[in-house]
C-alpha positions as a LaTeX table, in Angstrom:
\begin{tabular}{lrrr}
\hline
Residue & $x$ (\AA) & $y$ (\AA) & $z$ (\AA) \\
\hline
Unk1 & 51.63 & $-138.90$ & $-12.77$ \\
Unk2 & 50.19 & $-137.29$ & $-9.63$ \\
Unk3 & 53.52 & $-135.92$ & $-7.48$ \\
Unk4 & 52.51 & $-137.25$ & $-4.09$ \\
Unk5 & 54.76 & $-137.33$ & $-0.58$ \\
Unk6 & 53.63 & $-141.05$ & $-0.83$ \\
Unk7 & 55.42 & $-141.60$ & $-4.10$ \\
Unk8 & 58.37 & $-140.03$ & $-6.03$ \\
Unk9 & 59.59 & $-140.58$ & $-9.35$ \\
Unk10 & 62.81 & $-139.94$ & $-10.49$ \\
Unk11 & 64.03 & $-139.45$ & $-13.95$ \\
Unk12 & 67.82 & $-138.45$ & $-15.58$ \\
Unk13 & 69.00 & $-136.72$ & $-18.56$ \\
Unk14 & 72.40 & $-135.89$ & $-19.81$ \\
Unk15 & 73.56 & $-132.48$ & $-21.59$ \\
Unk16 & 76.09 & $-134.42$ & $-24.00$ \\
Unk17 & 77.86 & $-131.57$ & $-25.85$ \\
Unk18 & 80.85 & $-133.25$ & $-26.66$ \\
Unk19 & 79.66 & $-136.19$ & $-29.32$ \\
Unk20 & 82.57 & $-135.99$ & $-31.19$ \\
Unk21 & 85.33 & $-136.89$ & $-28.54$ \\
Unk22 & 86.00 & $-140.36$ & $-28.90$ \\
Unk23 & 86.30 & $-140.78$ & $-24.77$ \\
Unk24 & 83.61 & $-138.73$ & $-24.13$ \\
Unk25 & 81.00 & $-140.66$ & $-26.94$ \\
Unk26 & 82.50 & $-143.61$ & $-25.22$ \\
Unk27 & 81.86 & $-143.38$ & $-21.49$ \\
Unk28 & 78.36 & $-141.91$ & $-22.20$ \\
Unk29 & 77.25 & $-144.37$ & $-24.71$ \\
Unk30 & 78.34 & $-147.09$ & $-22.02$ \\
Unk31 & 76.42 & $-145.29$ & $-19.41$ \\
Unk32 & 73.71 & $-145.01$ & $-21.14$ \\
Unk33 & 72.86 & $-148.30$ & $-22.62$ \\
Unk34 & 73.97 & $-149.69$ & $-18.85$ \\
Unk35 & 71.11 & $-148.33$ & $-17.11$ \\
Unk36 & 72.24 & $-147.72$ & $-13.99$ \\
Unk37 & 69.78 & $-147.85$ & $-11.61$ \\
Unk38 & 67.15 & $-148.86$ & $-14.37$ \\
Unk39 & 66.77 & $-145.18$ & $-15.50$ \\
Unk40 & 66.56 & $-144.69$ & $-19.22$ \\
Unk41 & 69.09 & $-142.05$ & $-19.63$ \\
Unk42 & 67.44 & $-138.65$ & $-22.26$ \\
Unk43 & 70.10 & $-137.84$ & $-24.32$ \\
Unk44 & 69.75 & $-133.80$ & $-24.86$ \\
Unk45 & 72.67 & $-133.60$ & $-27.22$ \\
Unk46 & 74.41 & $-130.79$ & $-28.90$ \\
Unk47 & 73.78 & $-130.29$ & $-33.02$ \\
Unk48 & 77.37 & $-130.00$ & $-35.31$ \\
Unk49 & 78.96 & $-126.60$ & $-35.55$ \\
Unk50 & 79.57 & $-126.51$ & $-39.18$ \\
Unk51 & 81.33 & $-123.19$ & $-38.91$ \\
Unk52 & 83.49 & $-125.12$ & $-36.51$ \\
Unk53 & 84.25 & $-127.47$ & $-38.76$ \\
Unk54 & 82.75 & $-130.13$ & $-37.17$ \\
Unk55 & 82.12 & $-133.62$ & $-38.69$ \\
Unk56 & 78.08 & $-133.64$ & $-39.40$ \\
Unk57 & 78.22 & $-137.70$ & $-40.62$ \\
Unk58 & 79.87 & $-138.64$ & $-37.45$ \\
Unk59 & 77.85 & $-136.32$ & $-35.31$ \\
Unk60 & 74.66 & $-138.31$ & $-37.19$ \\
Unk61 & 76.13 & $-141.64$ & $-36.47$ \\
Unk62 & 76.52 & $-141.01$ & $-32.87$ \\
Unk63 & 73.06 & $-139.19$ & $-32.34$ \\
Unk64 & 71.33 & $-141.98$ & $-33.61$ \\
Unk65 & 73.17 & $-144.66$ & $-31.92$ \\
Unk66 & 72.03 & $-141.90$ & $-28.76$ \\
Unk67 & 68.48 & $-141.97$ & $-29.62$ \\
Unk68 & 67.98 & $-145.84$ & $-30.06$ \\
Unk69 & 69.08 & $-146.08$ & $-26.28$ \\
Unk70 & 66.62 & $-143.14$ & $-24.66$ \\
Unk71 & 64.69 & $-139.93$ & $-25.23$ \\
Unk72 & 66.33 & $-138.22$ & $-27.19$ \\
Unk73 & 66.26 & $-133.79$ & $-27.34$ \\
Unk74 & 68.21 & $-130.72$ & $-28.45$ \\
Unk75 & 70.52 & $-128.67$ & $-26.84$ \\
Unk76 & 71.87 & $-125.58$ & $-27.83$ \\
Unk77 & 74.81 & $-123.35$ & $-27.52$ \\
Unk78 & 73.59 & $-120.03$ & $-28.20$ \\
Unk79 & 77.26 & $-118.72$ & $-29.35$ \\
Unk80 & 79.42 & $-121.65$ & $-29.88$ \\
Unk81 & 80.63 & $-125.34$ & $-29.00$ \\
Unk82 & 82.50 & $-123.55$ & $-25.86$ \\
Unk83 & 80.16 & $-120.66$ & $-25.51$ \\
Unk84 & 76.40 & $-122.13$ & $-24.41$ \\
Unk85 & 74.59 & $-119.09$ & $-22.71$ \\
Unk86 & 74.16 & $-115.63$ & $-24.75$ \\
Unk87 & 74.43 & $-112.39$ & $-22.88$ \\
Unk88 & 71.24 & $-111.02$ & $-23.96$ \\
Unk89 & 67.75 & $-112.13$ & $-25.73$ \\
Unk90 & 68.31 & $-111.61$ & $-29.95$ \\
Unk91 & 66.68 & $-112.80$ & $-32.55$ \\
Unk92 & 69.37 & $-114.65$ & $-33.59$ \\
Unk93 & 68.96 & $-116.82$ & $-30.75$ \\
Unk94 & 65.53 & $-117.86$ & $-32.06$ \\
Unk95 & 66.97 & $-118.23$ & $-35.41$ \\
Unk96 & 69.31 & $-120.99$ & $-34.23$ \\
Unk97 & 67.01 & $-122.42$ & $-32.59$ \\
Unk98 & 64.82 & $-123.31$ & $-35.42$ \\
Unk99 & 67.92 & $-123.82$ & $-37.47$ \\
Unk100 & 69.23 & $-126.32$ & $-35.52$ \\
Unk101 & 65.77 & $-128.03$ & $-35.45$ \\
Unk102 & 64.85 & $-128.45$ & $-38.61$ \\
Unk103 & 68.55 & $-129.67$ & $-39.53$ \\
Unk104 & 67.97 & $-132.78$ & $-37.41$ \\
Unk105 & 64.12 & $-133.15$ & $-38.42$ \\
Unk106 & 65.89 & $-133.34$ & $-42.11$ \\
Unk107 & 67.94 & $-136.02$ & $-41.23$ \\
Unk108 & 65.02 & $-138.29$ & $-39.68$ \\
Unk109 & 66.22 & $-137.90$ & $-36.05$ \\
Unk110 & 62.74 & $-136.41$ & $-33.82$ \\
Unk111 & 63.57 & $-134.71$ & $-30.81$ \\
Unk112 & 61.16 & $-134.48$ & $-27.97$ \\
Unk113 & 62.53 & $-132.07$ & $-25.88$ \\
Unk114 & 64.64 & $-128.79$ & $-25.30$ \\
Unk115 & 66.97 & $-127.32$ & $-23.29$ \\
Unk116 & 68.90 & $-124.19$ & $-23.81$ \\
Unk117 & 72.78 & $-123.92$ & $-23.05$ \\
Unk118 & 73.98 & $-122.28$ & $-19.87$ \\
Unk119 & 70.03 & $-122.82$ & $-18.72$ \\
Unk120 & 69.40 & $-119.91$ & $-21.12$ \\
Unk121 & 65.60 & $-118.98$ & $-22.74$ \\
Unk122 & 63.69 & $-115.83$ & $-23.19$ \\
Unk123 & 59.94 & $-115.83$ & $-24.52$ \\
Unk124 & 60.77 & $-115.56$ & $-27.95$ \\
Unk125 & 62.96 & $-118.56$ & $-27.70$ \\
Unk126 & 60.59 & $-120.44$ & $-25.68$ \\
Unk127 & 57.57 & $-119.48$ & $-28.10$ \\
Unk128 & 60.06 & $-121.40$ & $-30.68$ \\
Unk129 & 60.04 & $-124.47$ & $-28.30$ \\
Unk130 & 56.88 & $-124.38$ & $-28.13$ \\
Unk131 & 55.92 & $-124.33$ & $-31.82$ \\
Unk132 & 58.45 & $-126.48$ & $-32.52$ \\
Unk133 & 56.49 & $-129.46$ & $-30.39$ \\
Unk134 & 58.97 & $-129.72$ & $-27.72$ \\
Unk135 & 58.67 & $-130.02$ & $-23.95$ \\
Unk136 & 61.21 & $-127.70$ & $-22.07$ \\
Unk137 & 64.05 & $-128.81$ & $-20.06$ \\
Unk138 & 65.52 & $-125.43$ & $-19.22$ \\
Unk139 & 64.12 & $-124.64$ & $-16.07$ \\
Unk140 & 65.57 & $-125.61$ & $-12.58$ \\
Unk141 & 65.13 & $-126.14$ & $-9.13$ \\
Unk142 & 68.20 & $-124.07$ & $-7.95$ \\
Unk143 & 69.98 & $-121.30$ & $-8.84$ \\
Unk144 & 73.50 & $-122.37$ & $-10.82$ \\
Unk145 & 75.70 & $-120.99$ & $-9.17$ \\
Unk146 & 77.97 & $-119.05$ & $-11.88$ \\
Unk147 & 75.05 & $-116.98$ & $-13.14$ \\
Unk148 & 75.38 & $-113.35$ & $-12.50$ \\
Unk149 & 72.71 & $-111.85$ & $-10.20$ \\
Unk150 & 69.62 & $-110.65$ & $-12.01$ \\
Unk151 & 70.38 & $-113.02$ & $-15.24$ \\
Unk152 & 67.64 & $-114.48$ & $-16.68$ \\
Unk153 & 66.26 & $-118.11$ & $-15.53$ \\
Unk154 & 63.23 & $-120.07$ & $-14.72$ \\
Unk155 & 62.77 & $-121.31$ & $-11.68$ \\
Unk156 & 60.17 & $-124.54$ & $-11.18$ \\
Unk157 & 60.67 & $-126.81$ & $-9.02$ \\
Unk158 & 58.18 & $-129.67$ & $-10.53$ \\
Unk159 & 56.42 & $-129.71$ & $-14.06$ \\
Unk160 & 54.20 & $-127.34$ & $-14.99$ \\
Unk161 & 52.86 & $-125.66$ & $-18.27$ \\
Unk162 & 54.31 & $-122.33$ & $-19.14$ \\
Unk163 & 51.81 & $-119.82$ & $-20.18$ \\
Unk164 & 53.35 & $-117.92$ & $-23.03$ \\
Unk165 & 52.63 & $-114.06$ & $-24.16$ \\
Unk166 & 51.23 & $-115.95$ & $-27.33$ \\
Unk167 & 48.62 & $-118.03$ & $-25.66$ \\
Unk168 & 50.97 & $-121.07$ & $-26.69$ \\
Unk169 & 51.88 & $-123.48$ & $-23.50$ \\
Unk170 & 55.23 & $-125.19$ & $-23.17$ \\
Unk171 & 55.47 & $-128.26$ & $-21.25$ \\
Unk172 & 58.44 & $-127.58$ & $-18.65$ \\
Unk173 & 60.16 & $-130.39$ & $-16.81$ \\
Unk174 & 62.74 & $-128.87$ & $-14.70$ \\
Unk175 & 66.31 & $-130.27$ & $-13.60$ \\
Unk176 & 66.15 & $-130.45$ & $-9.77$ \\
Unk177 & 69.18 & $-132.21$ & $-8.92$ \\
Unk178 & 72.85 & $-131.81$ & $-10.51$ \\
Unk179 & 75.80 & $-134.83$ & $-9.65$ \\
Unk180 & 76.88 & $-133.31$ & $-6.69$ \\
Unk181 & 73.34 & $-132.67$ & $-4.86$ \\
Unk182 & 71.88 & $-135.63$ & $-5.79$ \\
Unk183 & 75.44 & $-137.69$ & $-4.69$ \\
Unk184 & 74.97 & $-135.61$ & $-1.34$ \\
Unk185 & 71.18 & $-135.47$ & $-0.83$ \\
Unk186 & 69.89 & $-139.23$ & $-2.07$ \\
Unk187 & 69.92 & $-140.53$ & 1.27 \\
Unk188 & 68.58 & $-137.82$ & 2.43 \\
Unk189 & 65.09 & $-135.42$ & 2.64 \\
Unk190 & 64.26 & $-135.24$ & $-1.06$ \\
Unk191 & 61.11 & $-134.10$ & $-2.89$ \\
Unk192 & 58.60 & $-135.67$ & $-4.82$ \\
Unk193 & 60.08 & $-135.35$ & $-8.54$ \\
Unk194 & 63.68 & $-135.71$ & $-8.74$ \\
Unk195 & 64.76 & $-135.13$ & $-12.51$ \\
Unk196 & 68.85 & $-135.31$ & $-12.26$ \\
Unk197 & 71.29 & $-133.77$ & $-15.07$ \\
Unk198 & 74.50 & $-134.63$ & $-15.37$ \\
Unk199 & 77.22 & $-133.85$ & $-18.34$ \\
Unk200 & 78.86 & $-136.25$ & $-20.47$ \\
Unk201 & 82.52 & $-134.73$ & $-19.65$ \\
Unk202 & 81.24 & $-136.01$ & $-16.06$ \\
Unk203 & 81.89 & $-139.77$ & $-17.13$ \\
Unk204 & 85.51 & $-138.60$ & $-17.59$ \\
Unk205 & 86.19 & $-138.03$ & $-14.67$ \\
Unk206 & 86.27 & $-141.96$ & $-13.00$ \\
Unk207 & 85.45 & $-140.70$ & $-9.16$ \\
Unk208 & 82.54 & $-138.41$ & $-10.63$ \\
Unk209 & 81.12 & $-141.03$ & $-12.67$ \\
Unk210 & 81.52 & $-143.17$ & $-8.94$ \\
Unk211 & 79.15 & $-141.15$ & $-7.31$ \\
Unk212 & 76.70 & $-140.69$ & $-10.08$ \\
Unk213 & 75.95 & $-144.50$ & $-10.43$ \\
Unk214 & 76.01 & $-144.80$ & $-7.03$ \\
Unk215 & 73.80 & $-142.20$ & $-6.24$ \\
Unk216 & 71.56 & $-143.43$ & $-8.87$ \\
Unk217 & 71.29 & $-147.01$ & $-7.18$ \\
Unk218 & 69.95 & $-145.65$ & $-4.43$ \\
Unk219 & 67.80 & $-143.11$ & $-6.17$ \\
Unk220 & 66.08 & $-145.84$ & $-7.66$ \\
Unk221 & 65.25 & $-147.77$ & $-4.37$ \\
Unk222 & 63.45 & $-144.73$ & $-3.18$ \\
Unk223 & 61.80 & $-143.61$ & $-6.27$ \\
Unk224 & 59.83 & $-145.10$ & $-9.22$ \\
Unk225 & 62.13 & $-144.94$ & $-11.96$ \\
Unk226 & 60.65 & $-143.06$ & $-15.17$ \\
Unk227 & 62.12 & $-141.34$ & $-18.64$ \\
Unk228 & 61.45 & $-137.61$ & $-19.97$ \\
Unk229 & 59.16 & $-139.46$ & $-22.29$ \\
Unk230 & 56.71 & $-141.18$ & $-19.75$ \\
Unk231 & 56.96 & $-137.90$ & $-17.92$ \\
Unk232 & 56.23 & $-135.62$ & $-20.71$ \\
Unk233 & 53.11 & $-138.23$ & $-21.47$ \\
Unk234 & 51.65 & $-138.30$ & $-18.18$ \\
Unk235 & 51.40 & $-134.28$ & $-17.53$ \\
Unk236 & 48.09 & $-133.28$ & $-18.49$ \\
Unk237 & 47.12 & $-132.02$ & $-15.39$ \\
Unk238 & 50.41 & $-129.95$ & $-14.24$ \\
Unk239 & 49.43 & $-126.73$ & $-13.23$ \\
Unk240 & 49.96 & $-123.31$ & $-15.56$ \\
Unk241 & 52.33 & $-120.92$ & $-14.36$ \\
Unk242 & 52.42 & $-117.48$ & $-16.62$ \\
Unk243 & 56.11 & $-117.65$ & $-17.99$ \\
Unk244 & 57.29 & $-114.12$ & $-16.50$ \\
Unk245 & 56.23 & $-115.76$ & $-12.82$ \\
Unk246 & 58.39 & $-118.61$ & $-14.01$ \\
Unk247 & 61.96 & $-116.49$ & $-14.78$ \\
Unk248 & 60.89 & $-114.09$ & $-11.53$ \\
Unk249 & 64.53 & $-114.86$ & $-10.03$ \\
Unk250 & 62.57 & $-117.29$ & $-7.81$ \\
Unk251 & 60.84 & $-121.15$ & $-8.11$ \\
Unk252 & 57.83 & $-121.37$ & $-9.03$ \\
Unk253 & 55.45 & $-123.97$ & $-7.90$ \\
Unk254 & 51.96 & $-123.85$ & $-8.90$ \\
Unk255 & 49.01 & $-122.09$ & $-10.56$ \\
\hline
\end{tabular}
């Protein structure tokens, strides 16, 4: 899809981490197979701790009840359920990566796409996306806000192929727009892709989840409503940008 000023798509995608809470499974699987808006909502969910204890058949239940609604991906916390971003690249990180991806190949479930807790990946990590088949949700538009100065990131502001130390490419389709910007920006300037995240522990929250269907309403009227999968499909032609120019500390936005 060519990302004109004339038209902008928009697209959403939800980091749901917390599958197992009965209120939190609840308000997302009704937002989800609602539509609001008309977007098909990606569900990049969280795999079961087992050394948590958590349950794996319900987890399995829920996931696939996720992935019959949208695109579906992966999502992992690098340390634990509460603990998403690692302080520093190890190749255990990679490990549970893989882990965690052929666990949920094994029980028929396909994810499409990736995105690393606490917006964390290093090359080694993203060289496992990449063989893995994925397309990369990690990167984003902004800088979170609770990330120490220096820590690693990539910055893209619209999708693009990551060139990889390898020679491997990983698709990236960045998050450009959290709740809150995209509740106080829709009516405003905004650029040509729009990919909004939000969290499922959002929907808890009964103002929060207010402003994201509202905001997604009116996203909609100014955008051409697409998925992560139609996106993914359609980027052929998105420029290459080396990976290291990618986590620079900046955004990167082209060749």
């Amino acid at each position: 899809m060519p990302h004109t000023e004339e038209k902008r798509y928009a697209l959403v995608s939800c980091h749901v981490e917390r599958l197992l809470d009965d209120r939190c499974w609840e308000a997302f699987s009704s937002f989800q197979r609602r539509r609001p808006g008309g977007f098909v909502i990606a569900a990049l969910v969280r795999p079961p701790d087992e050394r948590a204890g958590e349950d794996r058949e319900l987890w399995l239940e829920r996931a696939r009840a996720a992935a019959a609604n949208g695109p579906f991906g992966h999502h992992t916390h690098f340390v634990g359920p509460q603990h998403a971003r690692p302080d520093e690249p190890q190749a255990a990180h990679v490990e549970r990566v893989r882990e965690e991806a052929l666990w949920l190949r094994a029980q028929g479930l396909d994810p499409a796409f990736f995105c690393g807790g606490g917006w964390y990946i290093d090359e080694d990590v993203a060289e496992a996306v990449a063989e893995l088949g994925y397309a990369d949700c990690t990167a984003t538009a902004f800088r979170p806000t609770y990330l120490e100065p220096g820590a690693l990131r990539l910055g893209l502001d619209r999708p693009a192929w990551l060139a990889l130390p390898s020679g491997r490419r990983l698709l990236e389709l960045p998050a450009t727009h959290s709740l809150g910007m995209i509740s106080r920006g829709v009516l405003g300037a905004l650029p040509p892709y729009v990919h909004v995240y939000f969290h499922d522990t959002d929907l808890l929250d009964r103002s929060r989840k207010a402003a994201l269907r509202a905001a997604l309403e009116l996203l909609s009227r100014r955008s051409e409503t697409v998925d992560l999968s139609q996106m993914r499909a359609s980027e052929d032609a998105a420029p290459t940008v080396p990976f290291a120019r990618a986590a620079g500390g900046g955004v990167a936005t082209g060749a």
